[in-house]
Structure formats: structure tokens, C-alpha cells
C-alpha positions in Angstrom: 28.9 -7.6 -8.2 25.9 -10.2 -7.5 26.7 -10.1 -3.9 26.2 -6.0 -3.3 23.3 -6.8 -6.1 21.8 -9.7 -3.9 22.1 -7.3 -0.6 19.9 -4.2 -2.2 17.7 -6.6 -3.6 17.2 -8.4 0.0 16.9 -4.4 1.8 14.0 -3.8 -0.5 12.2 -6.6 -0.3 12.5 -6.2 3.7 11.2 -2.6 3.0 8.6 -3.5 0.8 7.5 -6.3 3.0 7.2 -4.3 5.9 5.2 -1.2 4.1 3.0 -4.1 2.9 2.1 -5.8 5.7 1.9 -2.2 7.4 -0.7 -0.9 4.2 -4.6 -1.2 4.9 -5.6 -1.2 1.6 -4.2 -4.1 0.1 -5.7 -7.8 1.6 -3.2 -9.3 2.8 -4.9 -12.9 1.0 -4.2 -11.0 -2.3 -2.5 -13.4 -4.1 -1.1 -11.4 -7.2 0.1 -8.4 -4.6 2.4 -11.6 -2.9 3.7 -12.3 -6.5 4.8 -8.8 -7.0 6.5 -8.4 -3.7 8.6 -11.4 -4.4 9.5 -10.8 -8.5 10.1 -6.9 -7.3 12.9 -6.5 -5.7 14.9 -8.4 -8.4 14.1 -5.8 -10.6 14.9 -2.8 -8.1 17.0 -0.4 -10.6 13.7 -0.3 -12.6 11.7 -0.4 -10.0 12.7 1.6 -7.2 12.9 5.1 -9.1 9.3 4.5 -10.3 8.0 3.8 -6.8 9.8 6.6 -5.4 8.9 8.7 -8.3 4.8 7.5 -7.8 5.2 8.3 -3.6 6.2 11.9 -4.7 3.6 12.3 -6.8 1.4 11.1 -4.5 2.5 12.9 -1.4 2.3 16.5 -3.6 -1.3 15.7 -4.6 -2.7 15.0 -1.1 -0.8 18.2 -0.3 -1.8 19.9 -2.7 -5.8 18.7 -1.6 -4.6 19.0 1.8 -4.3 23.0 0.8 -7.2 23.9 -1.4 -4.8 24.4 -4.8 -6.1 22.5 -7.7 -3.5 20.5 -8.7 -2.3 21.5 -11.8 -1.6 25.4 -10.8 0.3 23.6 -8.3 2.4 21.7 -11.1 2.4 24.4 -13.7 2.9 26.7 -10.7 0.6 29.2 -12.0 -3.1 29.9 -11.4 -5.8 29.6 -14.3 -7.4 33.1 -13.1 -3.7 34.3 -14.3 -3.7 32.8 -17.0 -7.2 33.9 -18.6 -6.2 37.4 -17.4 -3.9 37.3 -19.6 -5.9 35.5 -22.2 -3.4 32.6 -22.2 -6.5 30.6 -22.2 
């Protein structure tokens, strides 16, 4: 059990690590970033969904930016002009 534990651990600090020294906006002198990226990984079946879960997020807002739709019609999937149409609002 600890060895297939140890593994996943290991592939996502060699993940993390890699996005890290790949990311521009994090100095790479940061000291408290290096902390995280070594007490992380241990913790990956906490961590891993919320990271996932925060690249999603992330991803659907710069699309959303990307297309000119304010971001919560995009997550409510309805427009506010709708909405005070129907006097909802």
C-alpha cells in the first residue's frame, strides 16, 4: 500500500515540479512556493482534486473572458437580460 502511495506521490511532485519551474509568475527564489512543492505531494488525495478543480475553474473563466460572456451567465447558464425579462431580478 505505501509503495503504490510513495509512487503517485513521487509522479506528482515530478508534475508539479516541472509546471513550476515552467510557470512565469512565481520567482523561482520564493522560498514558501519550494516548501509547498515538497509538503504537496504527500498530501495528493487532498490535494490533487482541489488543484484540478481550481485549473477548471480557471480555464472556464479565461474562456469565458476569452468570449465576451460575463461569467456568471456562463455558470448559471442563463443571461441577466433573461432574467429581468422575466422579472426574476
Amino acid at each position: 500500500m505505501f509503495i503504490c502511495y510513495f509512487m503517485i506521490a513521487t509522479a506528482v511532485f515530478c508534475l508539479w515540479f516541472s509546471l513550476f519551474l515552467l510557470d512565469r509568475t512565481t520567482p523561482k527564489n520564493h522560498f514558501l512556493s519550494w516548501i509547498v512543492l515538497l509538503i504537496a505531494p504527500w498530501f495528493w488525495p487532498i490535494v490533487l482534486p482541489l488543484s484540478i478543480k481550481e485549473l477548471i475553474v480557471k480555464a472556464r473563466s479565461r474562456r469565458h473572458r476569452q468570449n465576451g460572456i460575463p461569467l456568471e451567465e456562463a455558470i448559471i447558464g442563463i443571461r441577466t437580460t433573461e432574467l429581468t425579462e422575466h422579472k426574476l431580478i
